[in-house]
Residue frames relative to the residue before (quaternion, step in Angstrom):
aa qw qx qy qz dx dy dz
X 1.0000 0.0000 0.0000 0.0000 0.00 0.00 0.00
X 0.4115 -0.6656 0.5824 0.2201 3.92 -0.76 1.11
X 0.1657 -0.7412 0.6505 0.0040 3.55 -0.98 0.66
X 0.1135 -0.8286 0.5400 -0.0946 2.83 -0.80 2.37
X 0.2801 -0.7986 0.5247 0.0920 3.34 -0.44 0.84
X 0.0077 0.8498 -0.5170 -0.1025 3.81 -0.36 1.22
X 0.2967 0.0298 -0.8751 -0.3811 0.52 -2.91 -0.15
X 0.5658 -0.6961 0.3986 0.1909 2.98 -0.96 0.35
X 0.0287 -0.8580 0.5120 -0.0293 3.43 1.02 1.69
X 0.7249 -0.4459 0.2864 0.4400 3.07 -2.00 1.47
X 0.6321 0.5648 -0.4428 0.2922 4.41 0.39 -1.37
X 0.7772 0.3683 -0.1682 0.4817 3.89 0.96 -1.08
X 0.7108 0.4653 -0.3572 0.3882 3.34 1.47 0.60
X 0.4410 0.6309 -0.3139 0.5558 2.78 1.89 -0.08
X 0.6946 0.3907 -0.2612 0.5447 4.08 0.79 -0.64
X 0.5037 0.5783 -0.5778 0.2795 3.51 1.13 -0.28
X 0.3481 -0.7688 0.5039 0.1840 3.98 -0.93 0.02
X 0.5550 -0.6029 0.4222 0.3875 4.45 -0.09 0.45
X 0.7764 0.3260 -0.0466 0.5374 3.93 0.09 0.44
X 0.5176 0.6196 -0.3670 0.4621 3.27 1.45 -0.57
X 0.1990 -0.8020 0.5358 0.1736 3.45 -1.06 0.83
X 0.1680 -0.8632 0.4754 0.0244 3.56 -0.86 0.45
X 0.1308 0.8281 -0.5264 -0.1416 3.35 -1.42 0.02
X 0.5618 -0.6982 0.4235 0.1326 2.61 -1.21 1.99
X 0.1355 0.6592 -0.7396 -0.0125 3.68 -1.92 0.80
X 0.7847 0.3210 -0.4732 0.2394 2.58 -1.51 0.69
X 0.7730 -0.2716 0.1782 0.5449 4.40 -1.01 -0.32
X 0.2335 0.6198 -0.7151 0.2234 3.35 -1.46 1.05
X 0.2911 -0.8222 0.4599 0.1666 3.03 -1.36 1.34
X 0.3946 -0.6225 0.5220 0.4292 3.61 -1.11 -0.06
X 0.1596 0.7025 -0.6705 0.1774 3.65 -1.51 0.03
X 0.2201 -0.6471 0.7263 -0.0727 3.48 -0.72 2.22
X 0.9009 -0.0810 0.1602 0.3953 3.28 -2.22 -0.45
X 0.7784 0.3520 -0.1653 0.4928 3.73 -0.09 -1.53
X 0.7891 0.2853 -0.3976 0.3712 3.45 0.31 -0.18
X 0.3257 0.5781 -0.5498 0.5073 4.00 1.52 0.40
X 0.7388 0.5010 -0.3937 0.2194 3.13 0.50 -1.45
X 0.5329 0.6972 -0.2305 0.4204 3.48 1.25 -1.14
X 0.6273 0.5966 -0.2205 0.4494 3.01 0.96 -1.66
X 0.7620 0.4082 -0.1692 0.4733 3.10 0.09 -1.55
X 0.8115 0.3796 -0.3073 0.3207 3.59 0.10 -0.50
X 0.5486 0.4965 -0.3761 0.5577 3.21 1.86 0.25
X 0.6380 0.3500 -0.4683 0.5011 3.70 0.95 0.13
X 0.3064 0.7137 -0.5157 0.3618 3.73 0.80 0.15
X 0.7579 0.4598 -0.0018 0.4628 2.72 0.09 -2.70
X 0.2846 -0.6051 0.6697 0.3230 4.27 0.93 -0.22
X 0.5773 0.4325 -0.6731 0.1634 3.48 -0.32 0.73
X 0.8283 -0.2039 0.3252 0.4081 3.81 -1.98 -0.83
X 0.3097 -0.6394 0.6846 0.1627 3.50 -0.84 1.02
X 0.3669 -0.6958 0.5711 0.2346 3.26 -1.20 0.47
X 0.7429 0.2435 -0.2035 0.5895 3.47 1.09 1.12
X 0.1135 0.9082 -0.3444 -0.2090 3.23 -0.75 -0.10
X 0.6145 -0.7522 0.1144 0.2084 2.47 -1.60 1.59
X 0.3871 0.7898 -0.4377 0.1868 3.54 1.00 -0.66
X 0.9102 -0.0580 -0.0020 0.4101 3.93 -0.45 1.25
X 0.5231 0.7029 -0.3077 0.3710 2.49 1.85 0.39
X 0.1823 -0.8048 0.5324 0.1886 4.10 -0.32 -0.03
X 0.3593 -0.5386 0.7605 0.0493 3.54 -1.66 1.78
X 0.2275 -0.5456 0.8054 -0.0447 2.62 -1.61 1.29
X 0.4435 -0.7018 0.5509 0.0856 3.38 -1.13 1.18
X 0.4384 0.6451 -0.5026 0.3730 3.75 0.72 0.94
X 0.1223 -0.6452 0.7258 0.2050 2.94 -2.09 -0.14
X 0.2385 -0.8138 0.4911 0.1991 3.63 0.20 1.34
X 0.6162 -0.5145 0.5509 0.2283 3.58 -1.27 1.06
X 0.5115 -0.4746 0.5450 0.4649 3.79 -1.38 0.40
X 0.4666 -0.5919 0.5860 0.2975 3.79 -1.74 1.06
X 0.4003 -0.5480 0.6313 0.3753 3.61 -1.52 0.43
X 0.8065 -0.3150 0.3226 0.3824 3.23 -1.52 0.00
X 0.8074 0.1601 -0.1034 0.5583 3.74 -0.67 0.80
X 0.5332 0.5649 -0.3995 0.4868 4.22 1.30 0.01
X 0.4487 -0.4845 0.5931 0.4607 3.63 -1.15 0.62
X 0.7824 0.1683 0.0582 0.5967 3.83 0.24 -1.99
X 0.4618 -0.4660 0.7121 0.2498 3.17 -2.11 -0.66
X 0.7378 -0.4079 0.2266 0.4878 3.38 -0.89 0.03
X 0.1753 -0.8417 0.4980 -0.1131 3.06 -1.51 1.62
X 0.7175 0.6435 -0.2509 0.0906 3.01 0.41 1.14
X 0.9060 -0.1537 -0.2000 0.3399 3.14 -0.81 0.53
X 0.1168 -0.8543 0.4813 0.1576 3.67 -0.24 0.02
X 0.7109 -0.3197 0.4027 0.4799 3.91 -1.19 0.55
X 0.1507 -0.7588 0.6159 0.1489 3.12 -0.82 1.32
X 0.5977 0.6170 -0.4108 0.3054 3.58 0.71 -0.90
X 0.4899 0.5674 -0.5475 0.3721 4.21 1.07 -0.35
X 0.6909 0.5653 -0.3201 0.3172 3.44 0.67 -0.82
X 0.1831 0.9146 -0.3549 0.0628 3.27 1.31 -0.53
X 0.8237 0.4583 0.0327 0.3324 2.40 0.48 -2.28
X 0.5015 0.6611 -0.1222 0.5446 3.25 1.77 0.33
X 0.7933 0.5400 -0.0819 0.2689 2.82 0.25 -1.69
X 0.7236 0.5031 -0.3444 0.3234 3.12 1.37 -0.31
X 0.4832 0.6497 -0.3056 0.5009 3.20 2.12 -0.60
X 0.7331 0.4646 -0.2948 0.3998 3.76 0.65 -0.83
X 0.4253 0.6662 -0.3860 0.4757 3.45 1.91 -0.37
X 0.6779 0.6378 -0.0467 0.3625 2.99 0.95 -1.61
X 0.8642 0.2197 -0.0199 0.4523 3.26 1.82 -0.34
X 0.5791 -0.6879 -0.1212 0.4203 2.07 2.30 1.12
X 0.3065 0.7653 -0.4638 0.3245 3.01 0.88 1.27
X 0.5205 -0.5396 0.5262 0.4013 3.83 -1.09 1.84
X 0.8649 0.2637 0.3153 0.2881 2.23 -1.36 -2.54
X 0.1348 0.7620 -0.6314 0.0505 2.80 -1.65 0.69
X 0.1132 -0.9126 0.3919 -0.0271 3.56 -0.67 1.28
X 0.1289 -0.7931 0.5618 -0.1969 3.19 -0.73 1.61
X 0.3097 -0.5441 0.7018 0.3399 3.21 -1.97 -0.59
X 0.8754 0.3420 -0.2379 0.2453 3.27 -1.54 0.75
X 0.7493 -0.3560 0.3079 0.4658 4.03 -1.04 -0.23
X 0.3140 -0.6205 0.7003 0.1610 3.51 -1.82 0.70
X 0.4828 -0.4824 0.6019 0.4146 2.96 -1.68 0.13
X 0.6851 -0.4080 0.4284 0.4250 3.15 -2.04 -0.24
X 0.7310 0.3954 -0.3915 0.3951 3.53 0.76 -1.07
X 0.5450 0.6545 -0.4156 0.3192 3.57 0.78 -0.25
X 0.6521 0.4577 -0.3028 0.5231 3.49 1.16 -1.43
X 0.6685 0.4268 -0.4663 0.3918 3.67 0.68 -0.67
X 0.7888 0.4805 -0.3092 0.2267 3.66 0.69 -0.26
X 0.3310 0.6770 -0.3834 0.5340 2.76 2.24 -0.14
X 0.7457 0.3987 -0.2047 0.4931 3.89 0.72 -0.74
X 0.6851 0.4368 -0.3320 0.4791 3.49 0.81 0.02
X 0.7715 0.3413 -0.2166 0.4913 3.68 1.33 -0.48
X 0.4817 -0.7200 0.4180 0.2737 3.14 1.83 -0.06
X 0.3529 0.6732 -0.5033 0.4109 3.42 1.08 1.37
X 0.2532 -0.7125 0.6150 0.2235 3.12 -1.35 0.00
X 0.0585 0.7921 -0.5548 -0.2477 3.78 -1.27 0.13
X 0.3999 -0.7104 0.5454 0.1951 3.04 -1.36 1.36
X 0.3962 -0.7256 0.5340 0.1774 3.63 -1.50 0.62
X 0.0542 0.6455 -0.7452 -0.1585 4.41 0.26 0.19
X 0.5583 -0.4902 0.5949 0.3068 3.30 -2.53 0.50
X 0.4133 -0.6308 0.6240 0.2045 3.26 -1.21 1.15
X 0.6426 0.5546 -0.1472 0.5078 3.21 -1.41 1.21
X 0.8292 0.1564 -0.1851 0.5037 3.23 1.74 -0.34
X 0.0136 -0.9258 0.3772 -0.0194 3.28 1.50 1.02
X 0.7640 0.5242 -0.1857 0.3270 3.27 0.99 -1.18
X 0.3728 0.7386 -0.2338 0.5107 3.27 2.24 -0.73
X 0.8734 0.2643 -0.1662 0.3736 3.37 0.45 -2.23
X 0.3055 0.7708 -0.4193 0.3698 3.49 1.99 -0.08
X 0.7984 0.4476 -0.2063 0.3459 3.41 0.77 -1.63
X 0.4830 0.5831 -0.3480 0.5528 3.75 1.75 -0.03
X 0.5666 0.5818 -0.3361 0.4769 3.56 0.91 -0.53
X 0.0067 -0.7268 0.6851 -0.0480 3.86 -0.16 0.93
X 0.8352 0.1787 0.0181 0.5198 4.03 0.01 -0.32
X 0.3890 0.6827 -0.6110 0.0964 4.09 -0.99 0.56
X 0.4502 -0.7912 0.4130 -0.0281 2.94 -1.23 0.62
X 0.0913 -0.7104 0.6132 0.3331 3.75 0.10 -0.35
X 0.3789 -0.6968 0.6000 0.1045 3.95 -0.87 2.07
X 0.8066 0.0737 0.2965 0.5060 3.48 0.29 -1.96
X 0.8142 0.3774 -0.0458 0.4388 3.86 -1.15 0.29
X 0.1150 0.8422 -0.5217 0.0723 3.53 1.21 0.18
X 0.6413 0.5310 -0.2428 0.4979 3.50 1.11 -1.60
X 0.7956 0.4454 -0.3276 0.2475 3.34 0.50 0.26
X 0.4527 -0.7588 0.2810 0.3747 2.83 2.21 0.90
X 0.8224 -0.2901 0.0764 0.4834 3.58 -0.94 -0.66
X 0.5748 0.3713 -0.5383 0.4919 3.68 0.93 0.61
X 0.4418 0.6547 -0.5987 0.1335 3.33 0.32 0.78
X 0.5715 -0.5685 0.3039 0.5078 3.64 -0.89 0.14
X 0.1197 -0.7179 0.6838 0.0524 3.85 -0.59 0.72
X 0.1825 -0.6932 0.6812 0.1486 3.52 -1.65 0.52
X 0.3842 -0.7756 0.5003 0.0244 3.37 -0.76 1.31
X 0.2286 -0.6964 0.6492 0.2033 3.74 -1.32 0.47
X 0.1506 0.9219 -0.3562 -0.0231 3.69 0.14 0.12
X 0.1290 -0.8299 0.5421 -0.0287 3.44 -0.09 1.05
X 0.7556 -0.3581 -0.1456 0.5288 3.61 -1.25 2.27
X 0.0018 0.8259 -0.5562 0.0919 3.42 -0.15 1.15
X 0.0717 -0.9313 0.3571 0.0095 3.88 0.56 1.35
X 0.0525 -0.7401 0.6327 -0.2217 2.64 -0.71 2.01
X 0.3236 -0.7635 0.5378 0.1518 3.87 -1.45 0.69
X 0.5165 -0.6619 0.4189 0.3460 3.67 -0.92 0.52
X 0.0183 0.7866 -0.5153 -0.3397 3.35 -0.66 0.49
X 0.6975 0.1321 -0.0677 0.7010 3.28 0.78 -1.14
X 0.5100 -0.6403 0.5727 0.0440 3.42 -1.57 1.91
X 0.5216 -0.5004 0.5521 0.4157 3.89 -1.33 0.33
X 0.5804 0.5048 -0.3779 0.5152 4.16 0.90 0.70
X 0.4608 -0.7831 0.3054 0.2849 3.49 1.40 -0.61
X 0.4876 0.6584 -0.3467 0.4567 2.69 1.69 0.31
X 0.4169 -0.8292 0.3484 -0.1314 3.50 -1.40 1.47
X 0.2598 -0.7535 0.5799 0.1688 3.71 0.09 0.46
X 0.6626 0.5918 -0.3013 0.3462 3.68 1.14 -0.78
X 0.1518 -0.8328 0.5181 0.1224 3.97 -0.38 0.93
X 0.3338 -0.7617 0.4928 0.2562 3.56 -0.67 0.70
């Protein structure tokens, strides 16, 4: 497994490869449906993200309440493809990476190739696993939105696979 250290600049997405397997350290945020939605309607409106996105990577979760002494609770992945309908505007505003379970749309893979992103796939089903990679999280933005709020993570060899490369290429079969 290649050990990527973020963010996740355009030089170490461009060598990433489809199938390649990886593990992620260092700050990435999380951020499900309602917070795209946020997202997205604040690059609409041209106003301030409450983060920024540039090289940065969304993890498709909503982390569970932490147990005593836990940054989170179980973290993991969620249906990447709700987000879709997003995803190409936040590409667009400079977002790497993004990590999920399951199929893109078409317009997504084409924008993953036009902005030079990558998405990573984690196995759905192992929340409690990707919990234990989690060393640090916050709540960034969206508190009121309980566990889809936006949280910023510390994460240390978090293991995720390429599906679709900053070339468009895909591990995913229709």
């Amino acid at each position: 497994m290649r050990k990527i250290y973020l963010p996740l600049t355009e030089e170490i997405r461009e060598s990433l490869r489809a199938g390649e397997e990886v593990l992620l350290s260092g700050k990435m945020y999380t951020a499900r449906d309602a917070a795209h939605k946020r997202l997205y309607e604040a690059i609409k409106k041209h106003k301030k993200l409450p983060l920024d996105l540039t090289d940065n990577v969304i993890y498709y979760c909503g982390p569970t309440p932490a147990k005593p002494g836990a940054p989170v609770g179980s973290c993991g992945p969620t249906t990447a493809k709700r987000m879709d309908g997003f995803t190409p505007a936040l590409l667009a505003s400079g977002l790497a990476g993004m990590i999920g379970k399951g199929r893109r749309s078409e317009e997504v893979k084409k924008a993953i190739k036009r902005y030079k992103a990558v998405y990573l796939v984690a196995v759905g089903g192992a929340g409690a696993y990707f919990a234990s990679k989690i060393k640090k999280a916050n709540i960034l933005a969206y508190k009121e939105l309980g566990p889809e709020a936006i949280y910023e993570l510390w994460v240390e060899n978090f293991p995720a696979i390429v599906a679709i490369d900053s070339r468009g290429q895909s591990i995913i079969k229709e």
